[in-house]
NUTOR-60019 format. One record per residue (C-alpha): residue number from 1; residue in one letter; x, y, z. Coordinates in Angstrom, 3 decimals. Last residue first. Layout:
@n: NUM res: A xx: X yy: Y zz: Z .
...
END
This chain:
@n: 193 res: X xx: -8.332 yy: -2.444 zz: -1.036 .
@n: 192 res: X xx: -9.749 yy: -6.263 zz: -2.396 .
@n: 191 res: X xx: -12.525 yy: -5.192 zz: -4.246 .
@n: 190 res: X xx: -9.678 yy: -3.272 zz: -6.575 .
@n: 189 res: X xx: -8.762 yy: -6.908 zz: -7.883 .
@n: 188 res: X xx: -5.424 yy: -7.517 zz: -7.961 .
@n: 187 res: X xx: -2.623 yy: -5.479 zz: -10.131 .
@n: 186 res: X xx: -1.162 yy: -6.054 zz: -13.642 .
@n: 185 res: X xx: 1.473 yy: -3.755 zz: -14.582 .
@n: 184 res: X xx: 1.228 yy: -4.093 zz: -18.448 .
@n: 183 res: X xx: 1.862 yy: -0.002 zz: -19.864 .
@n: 182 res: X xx: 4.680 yy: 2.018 zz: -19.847 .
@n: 181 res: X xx: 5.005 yy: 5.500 zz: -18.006 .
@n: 180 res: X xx: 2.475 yy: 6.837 zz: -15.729 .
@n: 179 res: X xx: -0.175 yy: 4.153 zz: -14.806 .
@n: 178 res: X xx: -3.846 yy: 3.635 zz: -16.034 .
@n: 177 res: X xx: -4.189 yy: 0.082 zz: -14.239 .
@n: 176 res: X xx: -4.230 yy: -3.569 zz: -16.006 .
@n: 175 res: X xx: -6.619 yy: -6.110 zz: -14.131 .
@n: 174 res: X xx: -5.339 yy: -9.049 zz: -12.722 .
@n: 173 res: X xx: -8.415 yy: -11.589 zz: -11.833 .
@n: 172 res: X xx: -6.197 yy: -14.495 zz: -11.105 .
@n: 171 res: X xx: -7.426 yy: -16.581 zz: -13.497 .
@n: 170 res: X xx: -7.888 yy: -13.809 zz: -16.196 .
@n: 169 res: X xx: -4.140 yy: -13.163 zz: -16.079 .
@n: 168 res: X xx: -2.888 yy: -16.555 zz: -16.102 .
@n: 167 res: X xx: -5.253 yy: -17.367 zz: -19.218 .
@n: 166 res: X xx: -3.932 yy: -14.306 zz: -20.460 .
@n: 165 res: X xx: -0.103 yy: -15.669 zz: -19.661 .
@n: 164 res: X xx: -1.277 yy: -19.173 zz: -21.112 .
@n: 163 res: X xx: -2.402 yy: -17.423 zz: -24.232 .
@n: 162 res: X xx: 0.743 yy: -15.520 zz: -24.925 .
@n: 161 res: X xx: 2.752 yy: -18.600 zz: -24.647 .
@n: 160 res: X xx: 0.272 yy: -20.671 zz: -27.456 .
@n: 159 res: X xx: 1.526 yy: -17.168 zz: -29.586 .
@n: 158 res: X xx: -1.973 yy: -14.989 zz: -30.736 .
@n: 157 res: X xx: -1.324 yy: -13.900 zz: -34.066 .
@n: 156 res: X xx: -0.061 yy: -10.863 zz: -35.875 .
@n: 155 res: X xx: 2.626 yy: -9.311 zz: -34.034 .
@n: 154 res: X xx: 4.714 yy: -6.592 zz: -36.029 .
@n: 153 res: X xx: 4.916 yy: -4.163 zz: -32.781 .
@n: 152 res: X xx: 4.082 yy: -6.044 zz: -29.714 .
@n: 151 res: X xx: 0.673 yy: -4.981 zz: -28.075 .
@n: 150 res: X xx: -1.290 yy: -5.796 zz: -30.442 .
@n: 149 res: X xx: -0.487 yy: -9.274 zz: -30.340 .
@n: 148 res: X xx: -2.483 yy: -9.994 zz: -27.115 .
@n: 147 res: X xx: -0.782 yy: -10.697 zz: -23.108 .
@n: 146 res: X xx: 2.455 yy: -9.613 zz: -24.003 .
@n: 145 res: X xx: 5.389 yy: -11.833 zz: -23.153 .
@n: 144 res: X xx: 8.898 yy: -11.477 zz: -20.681 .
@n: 143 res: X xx: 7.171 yy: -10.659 zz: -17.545 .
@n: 142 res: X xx: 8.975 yy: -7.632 zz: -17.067 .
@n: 141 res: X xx: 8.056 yy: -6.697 zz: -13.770 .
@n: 140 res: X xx: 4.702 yy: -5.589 zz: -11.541 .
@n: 139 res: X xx: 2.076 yy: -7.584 zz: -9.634 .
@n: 138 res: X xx: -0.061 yy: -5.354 zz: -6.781 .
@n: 137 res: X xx: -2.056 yy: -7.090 zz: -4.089 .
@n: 136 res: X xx: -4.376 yy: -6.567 zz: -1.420 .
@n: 135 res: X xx: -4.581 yy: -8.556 zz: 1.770 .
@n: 134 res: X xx: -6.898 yy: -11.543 zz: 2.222 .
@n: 133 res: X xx: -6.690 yy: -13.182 zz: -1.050 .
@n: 132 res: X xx: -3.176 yy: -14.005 zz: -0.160 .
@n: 131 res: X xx: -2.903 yy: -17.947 zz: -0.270 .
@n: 130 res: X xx: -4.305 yy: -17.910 zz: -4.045 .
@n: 129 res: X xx: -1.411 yy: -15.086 zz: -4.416 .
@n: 128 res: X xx: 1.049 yy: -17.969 zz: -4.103 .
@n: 127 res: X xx: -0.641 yy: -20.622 zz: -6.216 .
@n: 126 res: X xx: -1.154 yy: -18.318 zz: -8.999 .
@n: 125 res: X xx: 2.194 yy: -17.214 zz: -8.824 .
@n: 124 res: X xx: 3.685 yy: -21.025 zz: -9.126 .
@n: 123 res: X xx: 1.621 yy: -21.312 zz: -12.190 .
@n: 122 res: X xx: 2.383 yy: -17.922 zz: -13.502 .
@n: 121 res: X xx: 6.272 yy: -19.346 zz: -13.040 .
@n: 120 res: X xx: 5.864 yy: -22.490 zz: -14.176 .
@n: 119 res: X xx: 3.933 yy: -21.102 zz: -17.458 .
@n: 118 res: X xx: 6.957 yy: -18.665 zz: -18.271 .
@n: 117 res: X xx: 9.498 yy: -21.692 zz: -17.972 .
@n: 116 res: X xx: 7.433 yy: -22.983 zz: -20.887 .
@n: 115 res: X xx: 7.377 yy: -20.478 zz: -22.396 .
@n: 114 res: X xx: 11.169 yy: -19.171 zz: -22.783 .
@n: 113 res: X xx: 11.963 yy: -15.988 zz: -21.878 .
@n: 112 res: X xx: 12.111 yy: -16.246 zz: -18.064 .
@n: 111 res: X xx: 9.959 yy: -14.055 zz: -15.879 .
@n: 110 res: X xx: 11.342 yy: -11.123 zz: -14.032 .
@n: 109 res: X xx: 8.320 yy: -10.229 zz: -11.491 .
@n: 108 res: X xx: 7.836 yy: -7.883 zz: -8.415 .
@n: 107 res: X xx: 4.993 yy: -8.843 zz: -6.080 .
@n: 106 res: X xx: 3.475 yy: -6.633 zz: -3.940 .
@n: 105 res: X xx: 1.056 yy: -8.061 zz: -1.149 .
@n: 104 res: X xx: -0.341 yy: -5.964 zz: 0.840 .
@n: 103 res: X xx: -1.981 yy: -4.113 zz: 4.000 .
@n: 102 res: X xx: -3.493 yy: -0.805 zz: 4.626 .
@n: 101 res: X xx: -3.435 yy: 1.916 zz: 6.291 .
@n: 100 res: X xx: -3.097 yy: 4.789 zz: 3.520 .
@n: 99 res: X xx: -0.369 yy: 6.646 zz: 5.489 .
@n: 98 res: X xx: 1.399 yy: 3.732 zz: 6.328 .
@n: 97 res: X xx: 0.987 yy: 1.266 zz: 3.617 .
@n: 96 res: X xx: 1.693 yy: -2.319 zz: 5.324 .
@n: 95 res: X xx: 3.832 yy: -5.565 zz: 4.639 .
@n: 94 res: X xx: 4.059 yy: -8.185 zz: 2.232 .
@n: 93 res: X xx: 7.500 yy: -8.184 zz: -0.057 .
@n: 92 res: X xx: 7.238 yy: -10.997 zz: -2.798 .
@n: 91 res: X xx: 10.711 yy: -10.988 zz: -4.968 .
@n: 90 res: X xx: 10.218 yy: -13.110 zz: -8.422 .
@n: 89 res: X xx: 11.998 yy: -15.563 zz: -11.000 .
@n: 88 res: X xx: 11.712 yy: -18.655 zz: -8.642 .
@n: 87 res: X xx: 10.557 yy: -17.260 zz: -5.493 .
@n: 86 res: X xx: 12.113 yy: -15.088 zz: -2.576 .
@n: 85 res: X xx: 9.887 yy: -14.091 zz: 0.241 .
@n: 84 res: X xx: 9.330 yy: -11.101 zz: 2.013 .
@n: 83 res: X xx: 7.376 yy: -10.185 zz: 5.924 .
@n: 82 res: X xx: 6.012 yy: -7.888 zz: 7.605 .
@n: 81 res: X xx: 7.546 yy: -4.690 zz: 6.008 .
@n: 80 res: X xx: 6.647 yy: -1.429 zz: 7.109 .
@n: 79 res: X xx: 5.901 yy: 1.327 zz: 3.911 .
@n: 78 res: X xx: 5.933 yy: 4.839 zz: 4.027 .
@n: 77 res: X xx: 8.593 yy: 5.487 zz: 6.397 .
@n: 76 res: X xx: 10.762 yy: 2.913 zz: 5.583 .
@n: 75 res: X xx: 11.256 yy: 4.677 zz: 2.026 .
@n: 74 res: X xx: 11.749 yy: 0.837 zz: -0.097 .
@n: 73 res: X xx: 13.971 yy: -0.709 zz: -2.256 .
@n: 72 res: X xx: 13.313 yy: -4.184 zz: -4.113 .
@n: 71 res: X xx: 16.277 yy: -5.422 zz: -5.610 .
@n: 70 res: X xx: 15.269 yy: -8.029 zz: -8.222 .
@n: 69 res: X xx: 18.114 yy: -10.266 zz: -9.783 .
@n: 68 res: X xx: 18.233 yy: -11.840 zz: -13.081 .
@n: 67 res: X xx: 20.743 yy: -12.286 zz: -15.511 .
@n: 66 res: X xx: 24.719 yy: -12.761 zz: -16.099 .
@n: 65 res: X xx: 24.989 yy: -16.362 zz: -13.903 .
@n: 64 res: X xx: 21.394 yy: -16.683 zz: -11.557 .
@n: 63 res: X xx: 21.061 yy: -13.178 zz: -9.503 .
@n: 62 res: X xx: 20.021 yy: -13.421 zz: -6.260 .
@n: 61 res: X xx: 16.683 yy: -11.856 zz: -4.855 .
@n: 60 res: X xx: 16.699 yy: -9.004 zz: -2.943 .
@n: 59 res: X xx: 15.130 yy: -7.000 zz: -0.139 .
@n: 58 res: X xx: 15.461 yy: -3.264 zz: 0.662 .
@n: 57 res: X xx: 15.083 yy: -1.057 zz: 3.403 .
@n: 56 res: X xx: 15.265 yy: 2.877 zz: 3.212 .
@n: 55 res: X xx: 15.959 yy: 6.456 zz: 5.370 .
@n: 54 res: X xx: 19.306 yy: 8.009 zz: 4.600 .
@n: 53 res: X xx: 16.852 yy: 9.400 zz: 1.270 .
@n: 52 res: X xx: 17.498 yy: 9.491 zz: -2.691 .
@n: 51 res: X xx: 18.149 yy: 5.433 zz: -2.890 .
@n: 50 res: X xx: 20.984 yy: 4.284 zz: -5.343 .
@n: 49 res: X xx: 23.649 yy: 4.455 zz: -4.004 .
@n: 48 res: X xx: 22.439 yy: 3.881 zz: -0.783 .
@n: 47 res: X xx: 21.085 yy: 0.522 zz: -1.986 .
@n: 46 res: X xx: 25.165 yy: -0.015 zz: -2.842 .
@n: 45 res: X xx: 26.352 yy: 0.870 zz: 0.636 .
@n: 44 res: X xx: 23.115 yy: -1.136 zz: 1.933 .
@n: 43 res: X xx: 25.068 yy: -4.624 zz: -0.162 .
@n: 42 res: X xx: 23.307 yy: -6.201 zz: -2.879 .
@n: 41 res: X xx: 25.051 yy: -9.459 zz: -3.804 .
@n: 40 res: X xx: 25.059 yy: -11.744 zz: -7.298 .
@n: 39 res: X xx: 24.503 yy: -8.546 zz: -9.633 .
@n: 38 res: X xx: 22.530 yy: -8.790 zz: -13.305 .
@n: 37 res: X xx: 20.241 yy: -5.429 zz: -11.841 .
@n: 36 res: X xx: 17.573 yy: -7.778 zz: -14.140 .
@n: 35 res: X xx: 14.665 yy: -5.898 zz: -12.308 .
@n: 34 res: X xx: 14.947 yy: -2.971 zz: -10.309 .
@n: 33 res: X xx: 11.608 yy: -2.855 zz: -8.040 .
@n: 32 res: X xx: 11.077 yy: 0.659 zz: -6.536 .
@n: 31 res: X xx: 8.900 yy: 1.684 zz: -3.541 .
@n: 30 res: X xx: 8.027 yy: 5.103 zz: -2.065 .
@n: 29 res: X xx: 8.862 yy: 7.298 zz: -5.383 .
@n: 28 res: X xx: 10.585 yy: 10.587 zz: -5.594 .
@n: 27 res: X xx: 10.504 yy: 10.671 zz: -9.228 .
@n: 26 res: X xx: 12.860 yy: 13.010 zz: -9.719 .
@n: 25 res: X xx: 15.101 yy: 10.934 zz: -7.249 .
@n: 24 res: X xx: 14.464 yy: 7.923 zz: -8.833 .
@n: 23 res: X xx: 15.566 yy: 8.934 zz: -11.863 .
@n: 22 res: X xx: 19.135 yy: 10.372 zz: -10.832 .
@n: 21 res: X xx: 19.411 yy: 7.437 zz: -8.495 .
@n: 20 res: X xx: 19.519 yy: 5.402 zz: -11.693 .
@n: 19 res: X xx: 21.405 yy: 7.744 zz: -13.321 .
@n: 18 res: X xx: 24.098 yy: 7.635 zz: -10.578 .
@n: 17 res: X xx: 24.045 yy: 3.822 zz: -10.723 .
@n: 16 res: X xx: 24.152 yy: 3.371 zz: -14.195 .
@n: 15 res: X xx: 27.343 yy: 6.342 zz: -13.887 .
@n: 14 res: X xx: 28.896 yy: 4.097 zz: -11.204 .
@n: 13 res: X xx: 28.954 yy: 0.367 zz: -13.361 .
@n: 12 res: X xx: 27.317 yy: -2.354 zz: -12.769 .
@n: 11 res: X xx: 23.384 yy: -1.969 zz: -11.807 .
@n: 10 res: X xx: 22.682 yy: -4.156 zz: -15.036 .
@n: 9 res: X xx: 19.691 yy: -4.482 zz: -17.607 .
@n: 8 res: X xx: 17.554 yy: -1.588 zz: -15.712 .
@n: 7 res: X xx: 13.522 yy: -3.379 zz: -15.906 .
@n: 6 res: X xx: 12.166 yy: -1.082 zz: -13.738 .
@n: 5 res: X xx: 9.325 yy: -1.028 zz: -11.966 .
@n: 4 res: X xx: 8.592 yy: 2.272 zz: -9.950 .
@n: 3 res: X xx: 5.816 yy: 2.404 zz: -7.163 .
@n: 2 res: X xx: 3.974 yy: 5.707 zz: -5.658 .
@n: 1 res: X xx: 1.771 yy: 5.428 zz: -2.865 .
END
């Protein structure tokens, strides 16, 4: 399976859109999660914009003002979709790999700035994937804070914010993966594939 997160700061005008398809099309991906696409409705015309196949689902969540929004976009034949929920700052699509066989829980994330809106929303996560520990799952987004201050250029100390999102982290038993690209996607426990 191949999954894109991407944090694209507006889906508004036609040549974002075309490079956006551009990208996705090279990379020829099964799943995508467009964070901060800053748009209140997602219509199939404008999925189909972006989406390199006839042959895709997607699910959204809202945007809130000038930010926010996840579009979650999906090759149907790869991936079957049980179920999806919207939560506060984060789309949750369950459903089931084809070719690998297996079920999951992906979770795409676009946390707030501010901490303590951050800790309400790895609180709220917490509680959600706590009800999952029977499928596998994947967390991916811009969640807004680095987990240690080596990983933010001309960070020198540990922020109180920056130790709740560890905490959050280590709770849950996230661990990071080698991907392609940037690092900090965070993804369940490989004892539960």
């Amino acid at each position: 399976m191949r999954i894109v997160s991407w944090n694209v700061r507006g889906l508004g005008n036609a040549a974002k859109r075309r490079g956006v398809r551009d990208v996705l099309r090279q990379q020829r991906c099964d799943m995508v999660f467009l964070l901060e696409s800053k748009l209140e409705k997602v219509s199939a015309e404008l999925v189909a914009s972006l989406w390199f196949s006839d042959s895709f689902e997607f699910s959204f969540e809202p945007s809130v003002g000038a930010s926010g929004e996840i579009v979650v976009i999906w090759e149907v034949a790869r991936f079957r979709l049980i179920e999806s929920a919207v939560l506060p700052h984060a789309m949750v699509v369950c459903g089931r790999w084809l070719l690998e066989e297996f079920d999951c829980v992906l979770v795409a994330v676009y946390a707030p700035c501010g901490g303590h809106e951050q800790r309400e929303v790895w609180d709220m996560l917490e509680s959600f994937l706590s009800a999952k520990v029977d499928r596998a799952w994947c967390v991916a987004g811009d969640f807004n804070v680095v987990r240690w201050s080596s990983e933010r250029a001309g960070c020198f100390r540990m922020s109180p914010f920056m130790t709740v999102f560890s905490e959050f982290i280590d709770r849950v038993g996230l661990v990071d993966l080698p991907l392609l690209g940037k690092r900090f996607t965070w993804f369940g426990p490989s004892n539960r594939l």
